[in-house]
C-alpha angles and dihedrals in degrees: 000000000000088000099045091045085060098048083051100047086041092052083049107055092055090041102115095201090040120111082245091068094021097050124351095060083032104128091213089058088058088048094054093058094085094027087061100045091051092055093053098053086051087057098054089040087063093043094055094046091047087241101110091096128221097278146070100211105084093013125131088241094058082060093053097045096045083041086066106037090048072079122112108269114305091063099038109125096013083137104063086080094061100041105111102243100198095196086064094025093222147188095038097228115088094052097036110065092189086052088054091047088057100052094047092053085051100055086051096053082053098055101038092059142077099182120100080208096063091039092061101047087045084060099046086051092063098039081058099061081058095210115185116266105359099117135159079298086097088063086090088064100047079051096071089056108046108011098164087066117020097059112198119260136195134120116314087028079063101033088050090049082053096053101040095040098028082235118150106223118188099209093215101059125087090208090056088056098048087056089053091051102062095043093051082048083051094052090039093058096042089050092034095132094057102036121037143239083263102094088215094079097062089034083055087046091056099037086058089054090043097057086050089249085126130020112223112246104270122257108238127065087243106145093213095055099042086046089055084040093056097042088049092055089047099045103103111243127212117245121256139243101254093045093052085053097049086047091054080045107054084036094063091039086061093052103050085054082057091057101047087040100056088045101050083053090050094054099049110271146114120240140216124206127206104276085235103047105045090095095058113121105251135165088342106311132035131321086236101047110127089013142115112293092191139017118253107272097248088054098043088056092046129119111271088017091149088062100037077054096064095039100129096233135015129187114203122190099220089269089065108248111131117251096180127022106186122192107186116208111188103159095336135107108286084206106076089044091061092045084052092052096039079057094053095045101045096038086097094272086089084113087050105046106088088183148021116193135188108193121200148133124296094254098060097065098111094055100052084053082049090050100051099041086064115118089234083062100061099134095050096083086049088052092046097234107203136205119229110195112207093232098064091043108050077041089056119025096091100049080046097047091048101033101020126097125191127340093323104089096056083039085059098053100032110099121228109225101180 
């Protein structure tokens, strides 16, 4: 089985279609770490003053979860556990206000700890209170804060565990998934190589198993089976849906950088791409050809500097203080661009910062204006957050970049939605 464990996580890894290449090695996974701690601590922040409400819809939790099951695949409908469904009234959180108290207490053990220990009693503890419909579900939002610890967990991660251990797993149970947790530890550290100390990697593995993308090696030593098991993993598989979309995806996000890279140029300045998109083919050559191939030091040592990193585009004027900061959304959560840029802005450089950008298509339009209207959103409206519609700026970009001068030019296009 070791053997044959190997031959599968290998395949895997080189499968283009595969969660490894689709989501796991997907840049916009790494950027909603922060994005989504800090939503949690926003959550809890809301619990503890009574201001969290009686409702999921509108809560700051409802931006964290969608936030997380707008994710490739292994993520996608991470929020159904936490829709309030009134004929059951689950899960238990929205009516009960001790319930709500509980589970805020226990967000904030998570993520004040780094000991497996003190996770898992945090979450026996829980599991103790026995509140109606909080299940293991909540496992995808430990994962964000200590993913090499707390793996993700839902249907097909369970139901790929079953078929590659023979283990029964009852998805609603927290014991079941504690279980499951120390055996996907077990077969990450025997495939470490080929995995990672991130538990996403083995959760995408058996996801993928799960889904019947892969069959698990068979169990027995039969030469026959292992033979049909070895040409079914070889056989090539068409990509799917889902993966052709993400590619178009990832494909237009590059471009607008381009865009925004090629006119910040234009007008003067030197420009910063995202750490993990530079070496994206564009035009030829690379996305972060000509740019920035590190931040100024003041802003590399300031507060939030892993997350102004990873901001998709930064104008600098030639001392150094940041004149545009851009965050394209193209089919990603608007939230954690506007936590990247709030990061930017209150890190101490807000004097500095001329202008905050979220860049997206036309027809989002009315969810940027959603999202920062949210009350966890407050300062936005303080640090004057535009929206830049692709249209105007793929009209306009080339009279700016030849005609424009300074800042004026993108002021005079962004649209102002508070």
């Amino acid at each position: 089985m070791n053997e044959a464990l190997r031959t599968l996580a290998s395949r895997w890894r080189a499968d283009p279609g595969g969660t490894y290449r689709t989501w796991f090695l997907w840049e916009e996974r790494l950027k909603n770490f922060r994005s989504i701690r800090r939503g949690l601590g926003q959550v809890v922040a809301e619990i503890d003053a009574g201001t969290f409400g009686a409702a999921y819809k509108g809560s700051s939790l409802e931006t964290v979860v969608r936030s997380i099951a707008e994710q490739r695949q292994v993520f996608r409908g991470a929020d159904h556990a936490f829709v309030w469904k009134p004929k059951l009234r689950i899960p238990d959180i929205y009516e009960s206000r001790e319930n709500l108290v509980a589970f805020g207490r226990f967000l904030d053990s998570c993520a004040c700890t780094s000991s497996c220990d003190a996770l898992v009693a945090a979450i026996r503890s829980l599991d103790a209170r026995q509140i109606k419909g909080l299940g293991p579900a909540t496992a995808n939002l430990l994962y964000f804060l200590h993913p090499t610890v707390m793996p993700p967990f839902n249907t097909a991660i369970a139901k790929g565990y079953g078929a590659l251990t023979g283990a029964r797993v009852k998805l609603g149970r927290w014991g079941e998934y504690l279980a499951v947790r120390r055996g996907m530890a077990r077969l990450n550290t025997e495939l470490r190589d080929l995995l990672s100390n991130d538990l996403g990697a083995v959760a995408g593995l058996l996801f993928d198993i799960g889904t019947g993308r892969y069959a698990p090696p068979p169990v027995t030593d039969d030469a026959a089976a292992r033979a049909a098991w070895e040409a079914d993993l070889a056989r090539v598989r068409a990509e799917p849906a889902a993966s052709a979309v993400g590619d178009e995806a990832d494909a237009t996000h590059t471009t607008v950088q381009t865009w925004l890279r090629d006119l910040g140029r234009a007008l003067g300045y030197d420009v910063w791409i995202a750490a993990n998109d530079r070496n994206r083919a564009a035009c030829g050559g690379r996305l972060g050809d000509g740019c920035l191939a590190a931040l100024p030091p003041p802003l590399d040592a300031a507060p939030g500097a892993e997350a102004i990193r990873l901001i998709d585009v930064l104008w600098l004027d030639r001392e150094g203080s940041v004149v545009g900061a851009f965050e394209v959304e193209h089919t990603t959560s608007i939230y954690s661009g506007i936590v990247r840029l709030l990061d930017l802005a209150l890190g101490g450089s807000a004097a500095s910062v001329r202008g905050l950008f979220l860049v997206a298509p036309d027809d989002r339009q009315a969810e940027v204006r959603a999202q920062l209207r949210r009350p966890a959103f407050r300062r936005v409206a303080d640090l004057a957050v535009r929206y830049l519609a692709y249209s105007d700026l793929e009209k306009n970009r080339e009279a700016m970049g030849r005609f424009g001068a300074g800042m004026k030019p993108v002021e005079a296009i962004a649209r102002t939605l508070l």
